[in-house]
TIDREN-631652 format. One record per residue (C-alpha): x, y, z; residue number from 1. Coordinates in steps of 0.5 Angstrom, whole numbers, plus 500, padded with zeros to 3 digits. Each point is the difference from the previous one (the first is absolute). Layout:
<rs>
@X = X; Y = Y; Z = Z; k = NUM
...
</rs>
This chain:
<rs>
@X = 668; Y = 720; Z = 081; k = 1
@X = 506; Y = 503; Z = 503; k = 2
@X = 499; Y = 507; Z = 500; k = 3
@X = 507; Y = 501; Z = 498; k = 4
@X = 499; Y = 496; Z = 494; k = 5
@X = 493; Y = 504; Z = 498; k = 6
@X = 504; Y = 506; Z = 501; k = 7
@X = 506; Y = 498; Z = 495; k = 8
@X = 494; Y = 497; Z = 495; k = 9
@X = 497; Y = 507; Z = 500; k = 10
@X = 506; Y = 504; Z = 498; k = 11
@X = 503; Y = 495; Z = 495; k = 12
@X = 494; Y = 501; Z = 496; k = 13
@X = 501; Y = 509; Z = 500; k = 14
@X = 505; Y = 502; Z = 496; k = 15
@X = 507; Y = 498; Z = 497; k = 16
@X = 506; Y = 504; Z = 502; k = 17
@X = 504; Y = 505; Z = 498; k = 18
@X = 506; Y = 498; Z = 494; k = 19
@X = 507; Y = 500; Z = 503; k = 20
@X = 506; Y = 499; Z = 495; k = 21
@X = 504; Y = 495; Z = 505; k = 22
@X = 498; Y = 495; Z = 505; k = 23
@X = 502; Y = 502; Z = 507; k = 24
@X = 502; Y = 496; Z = 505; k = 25
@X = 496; Y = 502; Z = 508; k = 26
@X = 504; Y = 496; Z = 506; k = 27
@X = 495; Y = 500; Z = 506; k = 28
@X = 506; Y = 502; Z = 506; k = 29
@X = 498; Y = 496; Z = 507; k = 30
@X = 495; Y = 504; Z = 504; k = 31
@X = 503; Y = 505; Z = 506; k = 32
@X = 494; Y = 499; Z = 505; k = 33
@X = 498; Y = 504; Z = 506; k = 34
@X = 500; Y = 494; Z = 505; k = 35
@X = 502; Y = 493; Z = 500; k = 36
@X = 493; Y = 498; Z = 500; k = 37
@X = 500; Y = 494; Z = 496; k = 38
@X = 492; Y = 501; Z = 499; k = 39
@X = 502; Y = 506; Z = 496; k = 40
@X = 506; Y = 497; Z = 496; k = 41
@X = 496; Y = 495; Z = 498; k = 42
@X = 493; Y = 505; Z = 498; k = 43
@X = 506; Y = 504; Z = 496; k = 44
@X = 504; Y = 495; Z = 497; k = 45
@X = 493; Y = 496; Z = 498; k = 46
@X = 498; Y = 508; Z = 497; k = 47
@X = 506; Y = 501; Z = 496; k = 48
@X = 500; Y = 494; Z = 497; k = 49
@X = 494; Y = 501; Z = 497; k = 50
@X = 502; Y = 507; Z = 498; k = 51
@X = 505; Y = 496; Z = 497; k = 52
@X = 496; Y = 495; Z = 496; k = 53
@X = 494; Y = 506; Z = 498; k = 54
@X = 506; Y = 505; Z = 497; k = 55
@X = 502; Y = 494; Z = 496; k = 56
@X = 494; Y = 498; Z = 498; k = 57
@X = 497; Y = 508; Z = 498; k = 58
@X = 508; Y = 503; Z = 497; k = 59
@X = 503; Y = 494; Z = 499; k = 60
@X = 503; Y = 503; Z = 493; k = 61
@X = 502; Y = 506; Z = 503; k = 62
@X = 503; Y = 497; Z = 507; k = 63
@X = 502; Y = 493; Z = 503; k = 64
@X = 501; Y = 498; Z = 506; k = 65
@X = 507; Y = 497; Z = 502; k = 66
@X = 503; Y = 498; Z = 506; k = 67
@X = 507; Y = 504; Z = 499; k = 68
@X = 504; Y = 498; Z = 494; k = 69
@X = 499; Y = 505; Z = 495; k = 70
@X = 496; Y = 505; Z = 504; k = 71
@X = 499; Y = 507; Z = 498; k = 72
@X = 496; Y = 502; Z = 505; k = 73
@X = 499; Y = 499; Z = 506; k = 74
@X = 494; Y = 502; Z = 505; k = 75
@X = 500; Y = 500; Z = 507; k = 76
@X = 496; Y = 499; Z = 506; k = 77
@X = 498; Y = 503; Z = 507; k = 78
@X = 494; Y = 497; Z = 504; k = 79
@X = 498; Y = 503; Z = 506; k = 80
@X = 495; Y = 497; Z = 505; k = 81
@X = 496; Y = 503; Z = 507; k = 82
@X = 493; Y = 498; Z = 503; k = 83
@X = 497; Y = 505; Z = 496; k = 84
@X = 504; Y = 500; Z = 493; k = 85
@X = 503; Y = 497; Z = 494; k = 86
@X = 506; Y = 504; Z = 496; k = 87
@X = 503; Y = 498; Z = 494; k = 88
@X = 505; Y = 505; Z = 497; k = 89
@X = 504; Y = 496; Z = 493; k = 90
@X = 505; Y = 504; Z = 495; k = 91
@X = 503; Y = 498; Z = 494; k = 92
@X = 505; Y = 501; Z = 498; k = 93
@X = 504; Y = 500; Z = 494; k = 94
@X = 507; Y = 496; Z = 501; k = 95
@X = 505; Y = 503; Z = 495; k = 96
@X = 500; Y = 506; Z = 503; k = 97
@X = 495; Y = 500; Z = 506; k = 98
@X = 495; Y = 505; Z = 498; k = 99
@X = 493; Y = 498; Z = 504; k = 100
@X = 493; Y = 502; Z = 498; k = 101
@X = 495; Y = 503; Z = 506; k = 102
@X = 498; Y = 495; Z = 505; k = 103
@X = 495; Y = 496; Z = 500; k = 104
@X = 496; Y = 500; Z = 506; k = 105
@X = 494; Y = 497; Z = 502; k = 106
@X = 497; Y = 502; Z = 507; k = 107
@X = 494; Y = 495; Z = 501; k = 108
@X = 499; Y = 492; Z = 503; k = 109
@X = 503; Y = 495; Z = 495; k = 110
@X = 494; Y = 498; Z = 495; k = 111
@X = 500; Y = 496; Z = 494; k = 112
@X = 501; Y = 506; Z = 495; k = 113
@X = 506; Y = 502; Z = 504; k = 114
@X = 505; Y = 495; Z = 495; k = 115
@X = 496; Y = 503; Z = 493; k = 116
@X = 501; Y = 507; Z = 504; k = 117
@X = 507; Y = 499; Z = 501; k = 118
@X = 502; Y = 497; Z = 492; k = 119
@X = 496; Y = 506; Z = 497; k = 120
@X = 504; Y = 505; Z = 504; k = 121
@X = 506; Y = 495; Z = 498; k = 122
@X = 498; Y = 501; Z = 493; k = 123
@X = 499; Y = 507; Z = 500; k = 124
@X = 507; Y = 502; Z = 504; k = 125
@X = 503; Y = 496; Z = 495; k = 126
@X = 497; Y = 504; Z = 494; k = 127
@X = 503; Y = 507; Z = 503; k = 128
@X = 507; Y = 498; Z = 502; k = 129
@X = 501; Y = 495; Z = 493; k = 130
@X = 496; Y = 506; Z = 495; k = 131
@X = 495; Y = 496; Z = 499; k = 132
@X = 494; Y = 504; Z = 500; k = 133
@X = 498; Y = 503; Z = 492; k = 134
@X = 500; Y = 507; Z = 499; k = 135
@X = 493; Y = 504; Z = 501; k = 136
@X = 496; Y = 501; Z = 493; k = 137
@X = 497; Y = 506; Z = 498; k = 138
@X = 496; Y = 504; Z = 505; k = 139
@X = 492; Y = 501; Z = 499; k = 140
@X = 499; Y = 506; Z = 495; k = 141
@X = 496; Y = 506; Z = 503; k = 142
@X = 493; Y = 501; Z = 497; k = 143
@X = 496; Y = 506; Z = 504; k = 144
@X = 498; Y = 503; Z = 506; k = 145
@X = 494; Y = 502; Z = 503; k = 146
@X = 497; Y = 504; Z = 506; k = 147
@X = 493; Y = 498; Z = 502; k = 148
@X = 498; Y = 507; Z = 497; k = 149
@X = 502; Y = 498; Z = 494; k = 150
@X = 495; Y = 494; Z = 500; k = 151
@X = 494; Y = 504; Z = 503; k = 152
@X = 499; Y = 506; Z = 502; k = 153
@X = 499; Y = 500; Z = 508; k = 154
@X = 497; Y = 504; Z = 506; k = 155
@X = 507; Y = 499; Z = 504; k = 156
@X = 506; Y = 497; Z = 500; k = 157
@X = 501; Y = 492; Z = 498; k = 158
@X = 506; Y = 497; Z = 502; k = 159
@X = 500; Y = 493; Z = 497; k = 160
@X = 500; Y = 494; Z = 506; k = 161
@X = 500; Y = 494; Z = 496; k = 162
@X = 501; Y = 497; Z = 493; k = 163
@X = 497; Y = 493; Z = 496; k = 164
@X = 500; Y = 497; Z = 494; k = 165
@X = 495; Y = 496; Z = 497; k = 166
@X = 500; Y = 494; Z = 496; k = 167
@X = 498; Y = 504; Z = 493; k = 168
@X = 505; Y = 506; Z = 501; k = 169
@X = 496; Y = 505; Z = 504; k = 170
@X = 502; Y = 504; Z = 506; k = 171
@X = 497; Y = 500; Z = 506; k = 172
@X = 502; Y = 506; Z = 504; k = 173
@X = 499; Y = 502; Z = 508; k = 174
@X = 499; Y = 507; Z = 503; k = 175
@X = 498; Y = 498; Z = 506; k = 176
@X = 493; Y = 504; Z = 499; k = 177
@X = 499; Y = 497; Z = 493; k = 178
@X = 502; Y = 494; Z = 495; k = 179
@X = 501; Y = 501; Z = 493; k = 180
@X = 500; Y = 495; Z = 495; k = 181
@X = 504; Y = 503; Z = 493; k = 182
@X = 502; Y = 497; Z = 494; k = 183
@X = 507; Y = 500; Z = 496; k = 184
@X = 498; Y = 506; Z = 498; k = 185
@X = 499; Y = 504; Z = 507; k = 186
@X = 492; Y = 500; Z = 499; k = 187
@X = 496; Y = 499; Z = 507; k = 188
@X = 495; Y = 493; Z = 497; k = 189
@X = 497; Y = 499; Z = 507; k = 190
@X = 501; Y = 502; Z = 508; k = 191
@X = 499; Y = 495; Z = 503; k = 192
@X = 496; Y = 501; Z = 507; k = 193
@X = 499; Y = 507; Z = 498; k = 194
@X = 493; Y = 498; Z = 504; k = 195
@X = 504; Y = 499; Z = 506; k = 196
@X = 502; Y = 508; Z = 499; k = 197
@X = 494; Y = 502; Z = 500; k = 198
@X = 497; Y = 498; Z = 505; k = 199
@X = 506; Y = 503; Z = 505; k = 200
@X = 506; Y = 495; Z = 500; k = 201
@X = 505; Y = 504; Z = 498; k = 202
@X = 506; Y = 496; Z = 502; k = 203
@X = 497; Y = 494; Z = 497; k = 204
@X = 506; Y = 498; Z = 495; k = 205
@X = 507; Y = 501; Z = 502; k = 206
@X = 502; Y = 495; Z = 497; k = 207
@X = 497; Y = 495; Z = 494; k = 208
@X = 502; Y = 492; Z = 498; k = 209
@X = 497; Y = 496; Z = 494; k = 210
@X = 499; Y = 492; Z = 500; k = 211
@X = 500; Y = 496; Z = 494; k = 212
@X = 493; Y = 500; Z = 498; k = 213
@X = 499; Y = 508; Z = 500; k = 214
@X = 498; Y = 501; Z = 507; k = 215
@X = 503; Y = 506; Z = 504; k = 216
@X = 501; Y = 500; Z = 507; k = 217
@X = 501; Y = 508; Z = 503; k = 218
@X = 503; Y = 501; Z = 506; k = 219
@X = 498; Y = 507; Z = 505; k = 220
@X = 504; Y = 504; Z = 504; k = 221
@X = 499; Y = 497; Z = 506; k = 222
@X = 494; Y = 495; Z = 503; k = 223
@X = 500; Y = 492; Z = 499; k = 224
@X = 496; Y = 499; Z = 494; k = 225
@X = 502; Y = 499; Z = 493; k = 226
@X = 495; Y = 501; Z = 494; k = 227
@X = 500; Y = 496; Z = 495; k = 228
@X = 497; Y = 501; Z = 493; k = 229
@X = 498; Y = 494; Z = 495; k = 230
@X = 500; Y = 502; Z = 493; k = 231
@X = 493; Y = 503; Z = 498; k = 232
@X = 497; Y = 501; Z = 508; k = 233
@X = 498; Y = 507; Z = 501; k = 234
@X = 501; Y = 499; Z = 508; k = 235
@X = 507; Y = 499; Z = 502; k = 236
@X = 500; Y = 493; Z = 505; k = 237
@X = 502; Y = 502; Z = 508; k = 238
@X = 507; Y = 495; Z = 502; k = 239
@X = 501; Y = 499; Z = 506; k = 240
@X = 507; Y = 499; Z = 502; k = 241
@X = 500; Y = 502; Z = 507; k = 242
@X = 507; Y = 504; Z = 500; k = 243
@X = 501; Y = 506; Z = 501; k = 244
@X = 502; Y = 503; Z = 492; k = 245
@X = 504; Y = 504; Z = 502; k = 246
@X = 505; Y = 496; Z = 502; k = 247
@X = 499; Y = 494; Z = 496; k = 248
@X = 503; Y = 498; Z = 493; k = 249
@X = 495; Y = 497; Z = 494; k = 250
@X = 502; Y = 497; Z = 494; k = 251
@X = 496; Y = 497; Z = 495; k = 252
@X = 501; Y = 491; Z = 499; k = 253
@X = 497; Y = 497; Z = 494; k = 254
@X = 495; Y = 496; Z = 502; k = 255
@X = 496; Y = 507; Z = 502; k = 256
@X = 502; Y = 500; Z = 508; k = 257
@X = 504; Y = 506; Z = 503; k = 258
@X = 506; Y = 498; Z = 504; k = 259
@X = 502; Y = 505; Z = 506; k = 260
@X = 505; Y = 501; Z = 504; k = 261
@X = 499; Y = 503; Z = 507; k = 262
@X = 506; Y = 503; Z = 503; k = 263
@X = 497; Y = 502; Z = 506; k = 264
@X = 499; Y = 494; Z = 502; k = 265
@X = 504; Y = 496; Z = 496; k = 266
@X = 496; Y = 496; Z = 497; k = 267
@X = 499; Y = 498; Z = 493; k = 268
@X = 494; Y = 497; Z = 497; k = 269
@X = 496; Y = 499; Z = 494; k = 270
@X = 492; Y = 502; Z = 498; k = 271
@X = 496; Y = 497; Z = 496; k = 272
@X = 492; Y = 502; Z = 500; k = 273
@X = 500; Y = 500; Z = 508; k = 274
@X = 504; Y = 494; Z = 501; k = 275
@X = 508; Y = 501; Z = 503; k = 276
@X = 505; Y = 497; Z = 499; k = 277
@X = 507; Y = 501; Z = 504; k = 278
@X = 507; Y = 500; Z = 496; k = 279
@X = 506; Y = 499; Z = 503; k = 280
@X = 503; Y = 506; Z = 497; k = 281
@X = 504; Y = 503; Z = 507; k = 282
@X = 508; Y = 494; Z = 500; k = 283
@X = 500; Y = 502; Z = 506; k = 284
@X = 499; Y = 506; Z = 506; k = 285
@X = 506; Y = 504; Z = 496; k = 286
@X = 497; Y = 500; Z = 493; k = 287
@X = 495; Y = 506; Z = 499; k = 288
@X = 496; Y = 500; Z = 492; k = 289
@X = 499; Y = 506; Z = 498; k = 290
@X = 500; Y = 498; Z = 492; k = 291
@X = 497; Y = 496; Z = 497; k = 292
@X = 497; Y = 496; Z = 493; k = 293
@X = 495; Y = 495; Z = 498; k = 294
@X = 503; Y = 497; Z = 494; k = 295
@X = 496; Y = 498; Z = 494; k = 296
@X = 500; Y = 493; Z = 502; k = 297
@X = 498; Y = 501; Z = 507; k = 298
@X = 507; Y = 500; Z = 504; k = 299
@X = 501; Y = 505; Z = 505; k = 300
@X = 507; Y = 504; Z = 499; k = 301
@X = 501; Y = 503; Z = 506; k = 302
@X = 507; Y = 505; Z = 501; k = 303
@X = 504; Y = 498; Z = 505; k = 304
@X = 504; Y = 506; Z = 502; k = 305
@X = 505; Y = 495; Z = 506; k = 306
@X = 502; Y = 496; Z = 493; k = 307
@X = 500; Y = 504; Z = 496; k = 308
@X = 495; Y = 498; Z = 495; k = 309
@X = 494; Y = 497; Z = 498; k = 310
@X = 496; Y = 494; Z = 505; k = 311
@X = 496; Y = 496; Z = 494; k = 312
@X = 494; Y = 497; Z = 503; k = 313
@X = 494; Y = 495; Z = 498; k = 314
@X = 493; Y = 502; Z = 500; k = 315
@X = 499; Y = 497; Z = 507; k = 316
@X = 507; Y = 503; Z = 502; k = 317
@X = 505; Y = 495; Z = 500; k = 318
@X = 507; Y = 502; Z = 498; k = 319
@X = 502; Y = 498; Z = 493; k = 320
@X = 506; Y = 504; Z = 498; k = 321
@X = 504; Y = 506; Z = 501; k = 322
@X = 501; Y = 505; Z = 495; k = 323
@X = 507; Y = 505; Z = 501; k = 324
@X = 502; Y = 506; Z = 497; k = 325
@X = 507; Y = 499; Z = 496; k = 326
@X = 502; Y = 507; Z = 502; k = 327
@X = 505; Y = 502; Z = 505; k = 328
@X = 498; Y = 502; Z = 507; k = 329
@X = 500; Y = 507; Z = 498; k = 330
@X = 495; Y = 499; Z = 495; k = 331
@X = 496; Y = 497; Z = 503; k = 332
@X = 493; Y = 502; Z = 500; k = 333
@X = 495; Y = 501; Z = 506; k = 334
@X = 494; Y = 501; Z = 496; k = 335
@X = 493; Y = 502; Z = 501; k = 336
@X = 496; Y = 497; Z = 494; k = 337
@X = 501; Y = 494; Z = 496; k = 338
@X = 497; Y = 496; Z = 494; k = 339
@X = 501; Y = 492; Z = 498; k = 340
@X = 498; Y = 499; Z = 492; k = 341
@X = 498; Y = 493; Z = 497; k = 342
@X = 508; Y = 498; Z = 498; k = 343
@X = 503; Y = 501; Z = 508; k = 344
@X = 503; Y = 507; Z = 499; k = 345
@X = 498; Y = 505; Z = 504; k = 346
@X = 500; Y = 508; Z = 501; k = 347
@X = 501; Y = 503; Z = 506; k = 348
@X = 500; Y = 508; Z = 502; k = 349
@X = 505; Y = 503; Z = 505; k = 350
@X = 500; Y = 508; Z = 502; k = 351
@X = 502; Y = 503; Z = 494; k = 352
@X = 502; Y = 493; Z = 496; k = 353
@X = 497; Y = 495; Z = 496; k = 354
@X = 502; Y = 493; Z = 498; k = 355
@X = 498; Y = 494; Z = 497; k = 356
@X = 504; Y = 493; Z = 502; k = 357
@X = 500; Y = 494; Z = 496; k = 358
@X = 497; Y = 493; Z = 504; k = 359
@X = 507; Y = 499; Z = 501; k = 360
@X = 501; Y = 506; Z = 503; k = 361
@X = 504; Y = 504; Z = 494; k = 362
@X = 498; Y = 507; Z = 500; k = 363
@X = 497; Y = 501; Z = 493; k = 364
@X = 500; Y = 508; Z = 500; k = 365
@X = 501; Y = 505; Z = 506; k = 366
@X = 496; Y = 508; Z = 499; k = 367
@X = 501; Y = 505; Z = 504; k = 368
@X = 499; Y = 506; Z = 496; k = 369
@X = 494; Y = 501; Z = 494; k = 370
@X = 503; Y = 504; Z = 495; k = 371
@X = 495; Y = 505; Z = 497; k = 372
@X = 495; Y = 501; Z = 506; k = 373
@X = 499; Y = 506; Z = 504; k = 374
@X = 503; Y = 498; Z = 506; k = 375
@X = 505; Y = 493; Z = 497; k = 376
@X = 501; Y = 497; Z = 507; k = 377
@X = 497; Y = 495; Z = 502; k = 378
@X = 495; Y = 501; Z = 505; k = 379
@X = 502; Y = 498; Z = 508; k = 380
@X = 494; Y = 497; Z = 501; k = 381
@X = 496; Y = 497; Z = 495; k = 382
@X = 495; Y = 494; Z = 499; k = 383
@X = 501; Y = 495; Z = 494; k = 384
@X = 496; Y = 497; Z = 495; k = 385
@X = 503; Y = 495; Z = 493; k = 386
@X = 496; Y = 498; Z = 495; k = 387
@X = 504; Y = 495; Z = 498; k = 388
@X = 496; Y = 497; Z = 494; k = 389
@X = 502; Y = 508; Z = 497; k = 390
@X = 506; Y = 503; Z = 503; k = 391
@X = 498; Y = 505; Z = 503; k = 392
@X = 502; Y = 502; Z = 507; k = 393
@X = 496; Y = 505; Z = 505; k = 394
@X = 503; Y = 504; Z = 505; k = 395
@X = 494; Y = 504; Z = 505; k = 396
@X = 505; Y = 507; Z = 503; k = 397
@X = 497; Y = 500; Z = 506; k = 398
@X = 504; Y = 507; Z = 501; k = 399
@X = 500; Y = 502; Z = 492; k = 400
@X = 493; Y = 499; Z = 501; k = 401
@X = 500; Y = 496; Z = 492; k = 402
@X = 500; Y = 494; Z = 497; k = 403
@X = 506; Y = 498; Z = 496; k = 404
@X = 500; Y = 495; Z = 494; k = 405
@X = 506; Y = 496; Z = 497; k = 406
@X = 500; Y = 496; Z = 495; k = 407
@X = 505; Y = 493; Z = 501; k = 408
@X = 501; Y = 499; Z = 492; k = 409
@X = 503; Y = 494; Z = 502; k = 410
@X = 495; Y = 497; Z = 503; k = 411
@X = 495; Y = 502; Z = 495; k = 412
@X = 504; Y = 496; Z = 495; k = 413
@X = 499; Y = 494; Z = 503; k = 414
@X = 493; Y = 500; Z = 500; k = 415
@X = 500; Y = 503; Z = 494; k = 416
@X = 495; Y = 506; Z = 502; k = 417
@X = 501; Y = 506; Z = 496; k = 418
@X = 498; Y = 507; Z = 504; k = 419
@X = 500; Y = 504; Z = 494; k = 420
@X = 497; Y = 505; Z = 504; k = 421
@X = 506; Y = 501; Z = 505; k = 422
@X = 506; Y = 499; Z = 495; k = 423
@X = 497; Y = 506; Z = 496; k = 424
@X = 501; Y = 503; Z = 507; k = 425
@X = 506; Y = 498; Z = 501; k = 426
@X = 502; Y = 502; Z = 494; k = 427
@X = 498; Y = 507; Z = 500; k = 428
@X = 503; Y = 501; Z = 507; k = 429
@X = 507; Y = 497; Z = 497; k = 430
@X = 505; Y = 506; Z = 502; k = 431
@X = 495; Y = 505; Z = 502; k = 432
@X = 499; Y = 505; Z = 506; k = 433
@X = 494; Y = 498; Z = 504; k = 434
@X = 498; Y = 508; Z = 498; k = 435
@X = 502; Y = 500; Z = 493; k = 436
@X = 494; Y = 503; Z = 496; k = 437
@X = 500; Y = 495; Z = 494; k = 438
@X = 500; Y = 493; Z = 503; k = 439
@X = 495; Y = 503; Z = 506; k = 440
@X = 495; Y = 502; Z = 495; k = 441
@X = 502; Y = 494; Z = 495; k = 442
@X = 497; Y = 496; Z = 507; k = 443
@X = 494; Y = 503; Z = 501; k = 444
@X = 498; Y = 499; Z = 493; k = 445
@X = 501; Y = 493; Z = 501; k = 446
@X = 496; Y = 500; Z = 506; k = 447
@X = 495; Y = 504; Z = 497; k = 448
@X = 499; Y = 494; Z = 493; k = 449
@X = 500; Y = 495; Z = 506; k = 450
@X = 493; Y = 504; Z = 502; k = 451
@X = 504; Y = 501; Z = 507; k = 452
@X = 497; Y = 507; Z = 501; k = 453
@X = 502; Y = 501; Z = 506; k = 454
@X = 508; Y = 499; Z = 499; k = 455
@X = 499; Y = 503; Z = 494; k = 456
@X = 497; Y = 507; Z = 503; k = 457
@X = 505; Y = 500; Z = 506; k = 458
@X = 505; Y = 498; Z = 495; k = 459
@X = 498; Y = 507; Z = 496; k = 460
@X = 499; Y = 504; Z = 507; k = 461
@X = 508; Y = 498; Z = 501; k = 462
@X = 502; Y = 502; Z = 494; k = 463
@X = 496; Y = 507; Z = 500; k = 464
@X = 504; Y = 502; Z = 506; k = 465
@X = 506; Y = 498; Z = 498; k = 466
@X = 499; Y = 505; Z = 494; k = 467
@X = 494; Y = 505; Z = 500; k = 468
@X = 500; Y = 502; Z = 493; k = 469
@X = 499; Y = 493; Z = 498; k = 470
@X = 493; Y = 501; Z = 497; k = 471
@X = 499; Y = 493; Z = 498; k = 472
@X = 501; Y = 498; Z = 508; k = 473
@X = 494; Y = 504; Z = 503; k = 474
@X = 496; Y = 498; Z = 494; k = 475
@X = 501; Y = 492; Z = 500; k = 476
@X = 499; Y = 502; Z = 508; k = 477
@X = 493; Y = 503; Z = 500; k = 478
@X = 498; Y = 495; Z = 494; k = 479
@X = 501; Y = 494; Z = 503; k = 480
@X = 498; Y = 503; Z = 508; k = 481
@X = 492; Y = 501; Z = 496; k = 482
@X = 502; Y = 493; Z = 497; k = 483
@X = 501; Y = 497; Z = 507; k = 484
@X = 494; Y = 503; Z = 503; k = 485
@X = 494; Y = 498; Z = 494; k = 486
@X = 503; Y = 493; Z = 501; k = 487
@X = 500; Y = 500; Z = 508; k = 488
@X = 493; Y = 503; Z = 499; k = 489
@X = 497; Y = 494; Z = 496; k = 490
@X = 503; Y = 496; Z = 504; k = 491
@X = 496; Y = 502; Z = 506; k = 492
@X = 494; Y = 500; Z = 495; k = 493
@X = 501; Y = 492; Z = 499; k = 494
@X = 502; Y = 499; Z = 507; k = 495
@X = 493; Y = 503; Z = 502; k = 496
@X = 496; Y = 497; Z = 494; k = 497
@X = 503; Y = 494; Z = 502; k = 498
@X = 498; Y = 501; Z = 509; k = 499
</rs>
């Protein structure tokens, strides 16, 4: 099959468009070209006129394409071309009034997905300059925050590297010298590769990743090997990679191999027991991938930041679509973190900026600040994990050294979860400081009914400082820490009953 015609069956069959009130109608201007090539006007002739049937074919109740009467936009296109480069810049304008949407600009060879680029960058200006594009919805709600000595007390410092979630809702947090698998209830239930800590390897979690089936992959500090831990072995499994760590980007894909990213070297491939797979991530010697997602359908979601936007890629790489943020030049993201859900939609994290996007590219919500945490920013630098089937959403503060939970109540509705535990929280939390007295201890009790102790204890601790002559505080504390200890001792007792 003609691989311009696989890409445009692939996207035909990923997601309707946006609603609009009327029918536009877009004229394609004759092209202004760099030379006279006759070479060059035909590859951009033959380019646009496939932008021109895509975009018909994906927005046509939105836009149709004319050759001039009745046109209310118009776009315009420049095409330069050397030995070594390709550059085509095109802008839309709006005729009334000659109001133009931010170019459209593509730096790389002309390729099959170069029309289906140029028709969802048509569609996404045209969203902007007609007032298209739907208004956010409500943002996700705050939920709580906790540092690692709220979970556990620790001979030093942790600072929280990396955040999972698995399929049946329980956190998987890194610090680099440990990983903690905790319950909705912040109880630690499991540390995976503990085994490896105490043996000498300090380093040997920085980062953590899931797989469908229950697998978890960890990533050290440095080296190039992985470690992979299958549901139930007590001996986690040595992966070689065969890059260095530290400058290479992982993600998880569903069918249970890792897709990495090099940067170094430039080179992105896929990992699947100890056979490897190169992808074609990089467009051209221009792009860089810094951000990336494996979807739950096994698409990679790579951020282009020459678009700027989303490059959607099949397992094996192929390009199948692009997704672009509607949000003026100025709002647009450069984010750090990202999570594609079952539906398309996708959240990103940006310094300081939280916002997750419809597959056509909407903006759902935005959230900058968390009203009722100690410190209501959102963090500048921070991993991300969503557990779409629960709406909730975590944040690992790499310099706030906590993990902040958020509740996305629309996202629940859908799925139907119902996260009594959270929502008691929030309603607790509801106009509240951060320090109020009342609340705080409310939360410990919640924590404590919950049997996470530990949270509990910190929770009480916090409150005692805050008010000494609070009696209840200090009690609850001591009671809770002798709780801590008798059940951590019968713990060991089993654990070595069990060896």
């Amino acid at each position: 099959m003609n691989p311009w015609k696989l890409v445009l069956a692939l996207v035909l069959l990923s997601c309707g468009t946006l609603a609009a009130p009327a029918l536009d109608r877009i004229v394609f201007e004759q092209p202004v070209l760099g030379s006279k090539d006759a070479d060059l006007a035909k590859i951009v002739d033959t380019v646009l006129e496939r932008a021109r049937s895509t975009l018909a074919a994906l927005h046509g109740d939105s836009l149709a394409v004319t050759e001039g009467a009745g046109a209310t936009y118009a776009l315009k296109t420049v095409v330069s071309r050397d030995a070594k480069s390709f550059v085509l810049s095109a802008v839309l304008r709006r005729i009334k009034d000659g109001t133009e949407a931010a170019p459209i600009v593509w730096l790389a060879q002309p390729s099959d997905d170069l029309p289906l680029y140029i028709a969802r960058s048509i569609f996404a200006r045209w969203s902007l300059l007609s007032g298209s594009v739907p208004a956010p919805g409500k943002a996700p709600v705050f939920v709580d925050e906790l540092s690692p000595e709220d979970i556990r007390t620790t001979q030093y410092p942790f600072t929280p590297t990396g955040i999972a979630v698995q399929a049946d809702g329980t956190l998987l947090v890194s610090f680099g010298a440990a990983c903690w698998q905790l319950d909705r209830f912040m109880r630690i239930v499991a540390e995976p590769g503990a085994v490896l800590a105490e043996r000498g390897n300090m380093t040997y979690a920085y980062g953590v990743m899931v797989t469908p089936s229950g697998s978890l992959i960890l990533k050290p500090g440095m080296g190039k090997e992985l470690y992979r831990i299958a549901p139930g072995a007590k001996e986690p499994q040595r992966l070689p990679i065969g890059t260095e760590l530290s400058t290479t980007f992982l993600a998880a894909a569903p069918d249970g191999s890792v897709v990495a990213v090099d940067i170094t070297g430039r080179r992105a491939f896929r990992m699947l027991g100890t056979r490897k797979q190169d992808l074609p991530l990089y467009a051209s010697d221009s792009h860089t991938v810094y951000t990336f997602a494996v979807a739950p359908d096994g698409s990679i979601w790579v951020w282009d930041h020459l678009l700027p936007g989303l490059r959607i890629h099949t397992a094996e790489g192929a390009v199948a679509d692009f997704v672009l943020p509607l949000l003026e030049s100025s709002a647009l993201p450069f984010p750090l973190a990202m999570s594609v859900g079952p539906d398309g939609s996708f959240v990103l994290f940006a310094s300081g900026r939280l916002t997750r996007f419809s597959r056509d590219g909407a903006p759902i919500w935005s959230l900058e600040r968390v009203a009722g945490a100690a410190n209501e920013a959102l963090p500048q630098a921070a991993g991300l994990a969503v557990d779409w089937p629960r709406g909730l959403i975590y944040l690992d503060d790499v310099s706030g050294r906590r993990i902040v939970k958020l509740l996305d109540r629309e996202m629940a509705r859908q799925t139907g979860a119902p996260n009594a535990f959270e929502e008691k929280l929030v309603a607790l939390r509801a106009g509240k400081d951060a320090d109020d007295p009342v609340m705080a201890a409310a939360r410990a009790r919640m924590y404590e009914e919950a049997g996470s102790f530990s949270v509990a204890r910190a929770a009480w601790r916090r409150i005692a400082d805050l008010d000494p002559g609070n009696a209840e505080a200090g009690r609850r504390a001591d009671a809770l820490e002798i709780a801590e200890l008798r059940r951590d001792g019968d713990a060991l007792a089993a654990k070595a009953i069990a060896r």
